[in-house]
C-alpha positions in Angstrom: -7.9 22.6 -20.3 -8.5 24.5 -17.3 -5.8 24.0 -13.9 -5.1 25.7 -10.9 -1.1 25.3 -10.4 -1.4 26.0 -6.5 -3.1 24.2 -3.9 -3.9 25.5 -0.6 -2.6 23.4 2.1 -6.0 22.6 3.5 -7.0 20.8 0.6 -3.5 18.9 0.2 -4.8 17.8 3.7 -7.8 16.7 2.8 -6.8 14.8 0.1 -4.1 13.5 2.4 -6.4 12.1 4.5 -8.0 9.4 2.0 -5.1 8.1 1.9 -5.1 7.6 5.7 -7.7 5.8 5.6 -7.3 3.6 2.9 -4.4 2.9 4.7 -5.7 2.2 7.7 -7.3 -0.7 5.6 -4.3 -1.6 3.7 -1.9 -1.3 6.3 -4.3 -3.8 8.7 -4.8 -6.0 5.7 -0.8 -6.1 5.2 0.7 -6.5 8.4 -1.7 -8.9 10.3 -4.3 -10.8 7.9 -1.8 -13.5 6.8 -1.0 -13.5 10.9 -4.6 -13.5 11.8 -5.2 -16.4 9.5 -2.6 -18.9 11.1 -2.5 -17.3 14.8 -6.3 -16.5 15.3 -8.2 -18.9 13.3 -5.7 -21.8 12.6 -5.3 -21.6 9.3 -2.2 -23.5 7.7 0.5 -20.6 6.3 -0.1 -22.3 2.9 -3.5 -22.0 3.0 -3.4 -18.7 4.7 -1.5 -17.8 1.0 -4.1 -19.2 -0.9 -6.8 -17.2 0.8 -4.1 -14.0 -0.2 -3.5 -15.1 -3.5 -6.9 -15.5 -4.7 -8.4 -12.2 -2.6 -5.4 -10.0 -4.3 -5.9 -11.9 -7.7 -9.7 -10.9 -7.7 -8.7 -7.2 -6.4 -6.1 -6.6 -9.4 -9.0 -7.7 -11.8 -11.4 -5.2 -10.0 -8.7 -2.6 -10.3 -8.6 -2.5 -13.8 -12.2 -2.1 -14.5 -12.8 0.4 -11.5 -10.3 2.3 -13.2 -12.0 2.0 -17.0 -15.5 2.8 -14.8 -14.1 5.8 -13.2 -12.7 7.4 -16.7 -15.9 7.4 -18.0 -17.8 8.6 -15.2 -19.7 12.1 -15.0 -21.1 13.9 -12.5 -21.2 17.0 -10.9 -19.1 16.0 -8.6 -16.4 14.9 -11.0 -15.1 11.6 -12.4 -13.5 10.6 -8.6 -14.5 12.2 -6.1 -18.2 10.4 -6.1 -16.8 6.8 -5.5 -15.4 8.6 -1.9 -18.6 9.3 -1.3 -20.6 6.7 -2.0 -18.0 4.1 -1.1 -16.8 5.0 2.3 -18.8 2.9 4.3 -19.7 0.3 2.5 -15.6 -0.1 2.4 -16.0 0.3 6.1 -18.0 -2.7 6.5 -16.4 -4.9 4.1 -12.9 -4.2 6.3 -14.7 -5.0 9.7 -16.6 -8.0 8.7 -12.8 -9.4 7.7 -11.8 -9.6 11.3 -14.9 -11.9 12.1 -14.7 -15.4 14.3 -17.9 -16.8 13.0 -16.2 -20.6 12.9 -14.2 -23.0 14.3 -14.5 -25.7 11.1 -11.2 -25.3 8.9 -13.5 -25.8 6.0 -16.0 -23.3 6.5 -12.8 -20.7 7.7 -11.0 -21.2 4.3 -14.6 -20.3 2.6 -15.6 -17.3 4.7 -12.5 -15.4 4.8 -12.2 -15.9 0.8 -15.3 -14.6 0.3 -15.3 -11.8 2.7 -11.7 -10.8 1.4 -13.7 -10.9 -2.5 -16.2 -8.7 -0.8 -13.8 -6.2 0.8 -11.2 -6.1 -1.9 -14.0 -4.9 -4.4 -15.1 -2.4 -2.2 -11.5 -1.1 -1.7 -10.9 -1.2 -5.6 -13.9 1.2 -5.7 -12.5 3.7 -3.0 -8.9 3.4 -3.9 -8.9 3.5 -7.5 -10.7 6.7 -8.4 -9.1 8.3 -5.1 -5.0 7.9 -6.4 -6.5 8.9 -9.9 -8.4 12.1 -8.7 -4.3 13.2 -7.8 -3.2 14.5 -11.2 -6.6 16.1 -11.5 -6.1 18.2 -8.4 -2.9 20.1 -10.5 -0.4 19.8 -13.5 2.0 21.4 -11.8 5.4 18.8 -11.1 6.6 20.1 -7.7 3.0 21.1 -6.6 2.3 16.7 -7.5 5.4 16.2 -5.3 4.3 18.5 -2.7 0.4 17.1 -2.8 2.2 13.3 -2.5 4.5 14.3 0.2 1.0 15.1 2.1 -0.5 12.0 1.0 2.3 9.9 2.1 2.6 11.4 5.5 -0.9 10.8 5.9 -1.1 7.4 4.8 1.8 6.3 6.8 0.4 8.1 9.5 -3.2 5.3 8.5 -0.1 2.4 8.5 0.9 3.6 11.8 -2.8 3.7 13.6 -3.3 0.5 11.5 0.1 -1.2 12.8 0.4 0.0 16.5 -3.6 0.1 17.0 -4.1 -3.3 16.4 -1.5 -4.5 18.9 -2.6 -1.7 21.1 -6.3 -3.0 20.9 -5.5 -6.9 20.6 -2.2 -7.1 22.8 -2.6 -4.4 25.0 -6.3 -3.3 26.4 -7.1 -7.2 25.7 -5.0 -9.6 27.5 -2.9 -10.9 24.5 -3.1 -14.6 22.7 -6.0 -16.0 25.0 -8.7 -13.2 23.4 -7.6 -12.8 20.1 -11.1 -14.6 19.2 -12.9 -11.3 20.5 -10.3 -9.0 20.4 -9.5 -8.8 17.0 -13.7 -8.8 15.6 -13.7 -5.4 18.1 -10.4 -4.2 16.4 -12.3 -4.1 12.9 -15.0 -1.9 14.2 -13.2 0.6 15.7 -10.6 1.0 12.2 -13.7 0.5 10.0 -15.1 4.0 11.6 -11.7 5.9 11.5 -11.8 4.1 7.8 -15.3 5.9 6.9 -14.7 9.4 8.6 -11.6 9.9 6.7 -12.8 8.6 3.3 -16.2 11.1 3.3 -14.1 14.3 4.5 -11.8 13.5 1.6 -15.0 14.0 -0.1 -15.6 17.1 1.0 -12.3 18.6 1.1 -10.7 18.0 -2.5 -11.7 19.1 -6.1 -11.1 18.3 -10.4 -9.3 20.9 -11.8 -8.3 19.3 -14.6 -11.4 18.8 -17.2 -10.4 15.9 -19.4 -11.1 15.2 -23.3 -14.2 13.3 -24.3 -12.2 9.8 -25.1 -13.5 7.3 -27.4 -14.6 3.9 -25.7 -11.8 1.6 -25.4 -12.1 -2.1 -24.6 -9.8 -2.5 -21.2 -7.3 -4.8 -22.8 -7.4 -2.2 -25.7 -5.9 0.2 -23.2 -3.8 -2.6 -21.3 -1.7 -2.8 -24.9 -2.1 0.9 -25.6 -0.1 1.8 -22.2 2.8 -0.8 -22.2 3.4 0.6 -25.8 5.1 3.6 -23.8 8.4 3.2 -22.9 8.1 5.5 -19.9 5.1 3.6 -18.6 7.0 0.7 -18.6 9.8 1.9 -16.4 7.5 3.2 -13.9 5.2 0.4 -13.7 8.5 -1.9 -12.9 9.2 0.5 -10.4 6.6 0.8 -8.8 5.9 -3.0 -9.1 9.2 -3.7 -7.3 8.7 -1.4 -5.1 5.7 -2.0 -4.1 6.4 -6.1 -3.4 9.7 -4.8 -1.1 7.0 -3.2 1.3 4.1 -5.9 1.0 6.7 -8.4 1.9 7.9 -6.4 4.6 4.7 -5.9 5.8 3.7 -9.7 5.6 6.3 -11.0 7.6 7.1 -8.0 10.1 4.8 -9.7 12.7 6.0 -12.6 12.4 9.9 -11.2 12.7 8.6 -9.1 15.9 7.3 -11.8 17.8 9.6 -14.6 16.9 12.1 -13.6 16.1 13.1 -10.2 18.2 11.0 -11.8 20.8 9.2 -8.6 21.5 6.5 -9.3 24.7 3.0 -9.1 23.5 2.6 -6.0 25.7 5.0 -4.1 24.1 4.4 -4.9 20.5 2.6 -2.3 19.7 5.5 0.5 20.6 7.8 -1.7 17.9 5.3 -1.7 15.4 4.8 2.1 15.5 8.7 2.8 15.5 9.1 2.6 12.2 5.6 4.4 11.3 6.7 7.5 13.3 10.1 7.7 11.5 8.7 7.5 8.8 6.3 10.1 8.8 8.7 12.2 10.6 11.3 12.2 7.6 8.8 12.3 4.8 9.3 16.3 4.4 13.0 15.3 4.0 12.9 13.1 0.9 10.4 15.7 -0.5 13.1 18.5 -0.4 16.0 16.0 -1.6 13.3 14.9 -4.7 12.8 18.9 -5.6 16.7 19.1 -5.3 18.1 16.4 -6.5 15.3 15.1 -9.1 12.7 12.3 -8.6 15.3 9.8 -9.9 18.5 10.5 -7.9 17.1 10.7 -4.7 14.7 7.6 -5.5 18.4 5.4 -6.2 19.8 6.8 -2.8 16.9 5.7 -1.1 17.0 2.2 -2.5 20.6 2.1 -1.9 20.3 3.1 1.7 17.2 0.7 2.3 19.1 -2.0 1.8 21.4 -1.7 5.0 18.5 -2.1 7.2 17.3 -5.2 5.6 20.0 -6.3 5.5 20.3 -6.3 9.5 17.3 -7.9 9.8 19.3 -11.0 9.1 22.0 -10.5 12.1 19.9 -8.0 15.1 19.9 -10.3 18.6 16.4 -11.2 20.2 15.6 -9.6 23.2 18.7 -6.3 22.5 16.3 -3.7 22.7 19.1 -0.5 21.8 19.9 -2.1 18.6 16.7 -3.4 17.3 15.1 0.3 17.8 18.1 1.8 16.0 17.7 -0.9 13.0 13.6 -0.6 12.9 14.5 3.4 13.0 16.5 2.9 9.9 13.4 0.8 8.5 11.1 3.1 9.1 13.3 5.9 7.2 13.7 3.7 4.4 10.0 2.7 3.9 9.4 6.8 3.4 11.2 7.3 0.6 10.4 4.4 -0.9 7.1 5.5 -0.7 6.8 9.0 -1.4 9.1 9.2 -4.4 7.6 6.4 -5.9 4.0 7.5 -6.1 4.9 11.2 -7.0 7.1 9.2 -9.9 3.6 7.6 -11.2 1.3 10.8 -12.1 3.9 12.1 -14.6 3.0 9.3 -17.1 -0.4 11.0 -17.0 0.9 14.0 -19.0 3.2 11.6 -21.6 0.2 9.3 -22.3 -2.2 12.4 -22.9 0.4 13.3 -25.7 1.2 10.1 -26.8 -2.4 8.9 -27.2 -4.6 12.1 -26.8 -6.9 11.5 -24.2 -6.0 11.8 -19.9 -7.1 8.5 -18.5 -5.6 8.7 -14.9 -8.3 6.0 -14.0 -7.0 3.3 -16.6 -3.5 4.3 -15.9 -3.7 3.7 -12.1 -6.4 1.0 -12.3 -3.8 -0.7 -14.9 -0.6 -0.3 -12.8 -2.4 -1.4 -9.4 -3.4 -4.6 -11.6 -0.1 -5.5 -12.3 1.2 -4.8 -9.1 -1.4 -6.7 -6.8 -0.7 -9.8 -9.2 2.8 -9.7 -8.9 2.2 -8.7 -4.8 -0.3 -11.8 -4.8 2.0 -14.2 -6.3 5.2 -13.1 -4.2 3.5 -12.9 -0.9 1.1 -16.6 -1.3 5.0 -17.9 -2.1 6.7 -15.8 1.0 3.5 -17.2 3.2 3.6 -21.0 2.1 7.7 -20.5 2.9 6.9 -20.2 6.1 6.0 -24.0 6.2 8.4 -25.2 4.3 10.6 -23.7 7.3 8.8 -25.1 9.7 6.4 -22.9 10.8 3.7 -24.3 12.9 0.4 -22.7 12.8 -1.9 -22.1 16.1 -5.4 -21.5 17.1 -7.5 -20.0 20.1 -5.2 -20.2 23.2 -2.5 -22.4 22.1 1.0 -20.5 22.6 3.2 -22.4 20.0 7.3 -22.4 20.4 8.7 -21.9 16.6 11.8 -23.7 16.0 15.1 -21.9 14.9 14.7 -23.1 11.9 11.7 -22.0 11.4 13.1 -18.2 13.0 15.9 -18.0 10.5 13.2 -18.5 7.7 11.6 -15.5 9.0 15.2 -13.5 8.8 15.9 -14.8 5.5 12.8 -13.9 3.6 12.0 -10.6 5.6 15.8 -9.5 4.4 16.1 -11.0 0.9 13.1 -10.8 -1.1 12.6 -6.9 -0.5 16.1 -6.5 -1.0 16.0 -7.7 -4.5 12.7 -6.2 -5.3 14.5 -2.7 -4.4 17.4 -3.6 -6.4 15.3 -4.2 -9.6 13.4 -1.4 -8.9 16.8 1.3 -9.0 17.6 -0.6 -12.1 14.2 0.6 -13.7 14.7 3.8 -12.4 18.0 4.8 -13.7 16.3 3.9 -17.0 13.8 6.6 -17.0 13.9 9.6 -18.7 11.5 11.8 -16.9 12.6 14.9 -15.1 11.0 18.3 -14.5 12.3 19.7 -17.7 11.1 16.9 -19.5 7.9 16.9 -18.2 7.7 20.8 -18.8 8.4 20.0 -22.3 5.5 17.2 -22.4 2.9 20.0 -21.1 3.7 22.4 -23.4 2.9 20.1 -26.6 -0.1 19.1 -25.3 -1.0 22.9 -24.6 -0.2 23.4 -28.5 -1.9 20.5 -29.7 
């Protein structure tokens, strides 16, 4: 088994900047698809979490054979880095066709955006999958994996950032607000679905597979499904990064909502609130890489979560309209969300290395397909309940030009579920963490058995 332990910056870069782009997907997607639903085309928030449910259902299904696919692929390009290639823009055009206004009938709404949501979500599965798998077979080494995430994670939230304020910027800024969201928003999903495609391809061209893996026998998918719960260390980092994971969907879900409503942020300065937190974030990601090569992956994962959970728990108390404090409390969000980010995916590659031992045969693409399976199930569930909550606290829905006044009841909802269910996602999450056994020593001592085997 042939490796490279260092990396040249450029190429941590490049690989960086998939993830940019997939974000710029994702992060649209998370923080204004449940919004669009009810605020552009009228959707009710309970159907608005069916269309979620179903469309992240059918993209956790997609995951896991992706991931089987990608295993077993071979080319001379490698096992991942083809489906950058050949997926970037049809992923591009299954994002901007998301962000149509082709009808006005409820009916015919409900239809089109499932299906179009199907359509994107399998393209997305195709990109995504291969691309967080090709990680572990860009080096072996532990701190060169954190280093390599560290630029991932920058980069993606830098694709959350031009995801979160360009929206806002296109939709609420350069278009007048509420009464053009009709055309607005279609015009938003062409312009991301380019930067989506330019990143995707020079990934591409920028990355390479060190790491030659085994000839594995074929395996049935549920066959690997069982094989990988078996391990005890895959189990404690898929709850983490399950829990994890939710904390920031949720967040994401509902931060419009808390912005608008609930901060009563004007439309023409949305987007500046909405890239706060981006910006901080990215800013302090070299931070939490150097307290992770310090302290250890796990210690500095628990202070994070630990510290996360003061800003959340603000959310419940910050006054509308107090501009110092709520940029000091979305400042603190924005710190959090880093580290809860980068630790947790440079956690996830070192199962690589204990299943190849364990089971004798690297299967990054199962492994990732299999965890983002889990995840986007338990994501689909939580975030379909956290939308249909908005009804049951009153939240009315709205359509075309119609400005709607939300009651306080229906405000406090937003505070309460935007605080409480990431908090307790986070919580669980430090629990599984303390749990694993896992550090750089330990790994060491994984990858010299398998170099003896």
């Amino acid at each position: 088994m042939k490796t490279d332990n260092k990396v040249k910056k450029r190429e941590k870069f490049a690989y960086g900047l998939g993830d940019l782009g997939n974000n710029v997907a994702y992060g649209a997607l998370g923080f204004y698809l449940v919004f669009f639903l009810t605020d552009v085309a009228g959707i009710s928030p309970a159907w608005a979490g069916y269309i979620f449910l179903i469309v992240r259902m059918w993209n956790a299904v997609f995951d896991l054979i992706t991931g089987a696919i990608s295993d077993r692929t071979r080319t001379r390009f490698g096992r991942r880095r083809p489906f950058l290639l050949f997926g970037a823009i049809p992923l591009s055009i299954g994002f901007a066709l998301l962000w149509q206004v082709f009808f006005k009938d409820t009916t015919l709404m409900i239809i089109y955006y499932t299906f179009a949501g199907i359509l994107f979500s399998t393209l997305y599965s195709l990109v995504a999958i291969p691309y967080n798998a090709l990680l572990p077979e860009i080096s072996q080494d532990y701190d060169e994996r954190t280093s390599i995430s560290g630029y991932k994670m920058a980069l993606s939230f830098v694709g959350s950032l031009l995801s979160a304020m360009g929206v806002t910027l296109i939709v609420d800024t350069i278009y007048p607000g509420k009464i053009m969201y009709s055309e607005s928003y279609p015009v938003m999903g062409v312009i991301l679905a380019v930067i989506i495609a330019v990143t995707v391809l020079l990934s591409f061209a920028g990355t390479k597979e060190r790491v030659q893996a085994k000839t594995a026998e074929k395996q049935k998918i549920w066959q690997n499904l069982k094989s990988l719960i078996k391990l005890k260390e895959y189990k404690l980092v898929l709850g983490v990064f399950i829990f994890n994971l939710v904390a920031f969907d949720v967040i994401m879900a509902l931060y419009i909502y808390f912005m608008k409503y609930a901060l009563k942020i004007s439309d023409d300065l949305s987007y500046i609130f909405m890239a706060v937190p981006l910006v901080f974030a990215v800013v302090v990601t070299p931070l939490w890489v150097s307290m992770s090569n310090k302290l250890g992956k796990k210690k500095a994962y628990i202070i994070s979560a630990i510290y996360f959970l003061v800003p959340l728990l603000a959310c419940l108390f910050v006054p509308a309209g107090n501009i110092p404090i709520i940029i000091g409390v979305i400042v603190l969000i924005g710190i959090g969300l880093s580290a809860s980010q980068v630790l947790t995916f440079s956690i996830l590659p070192d199962v690589v290395e204990v299943d190849e031992l364990k089971n004798g045969v690297r299967r990054e693409g199962i492994i990732y397909g299999t965890t983002m399976f889990l995840y986007k199930i338990s994501s689909a569930i939580i975030v379909a309940v956290v939308s249909a909550a908005l009804g049951w606290f009153g939240y009315i829905e709205s359509s075309g030009t119609t400005v709607i006044q939300q009651s306080a009841t229906a405000v406090l909802g937003i505070r309460i579920l935007i605080c409480c269910m990431p908090a307790i996602c986070l919580i669980l999450s430090a629990i599984f963490v303390k749990k694993l056994s896992l550090d750089k020593e330990d790994f060491d001592n994984v990858k010299k058995s398998i170099a003896t085997e």
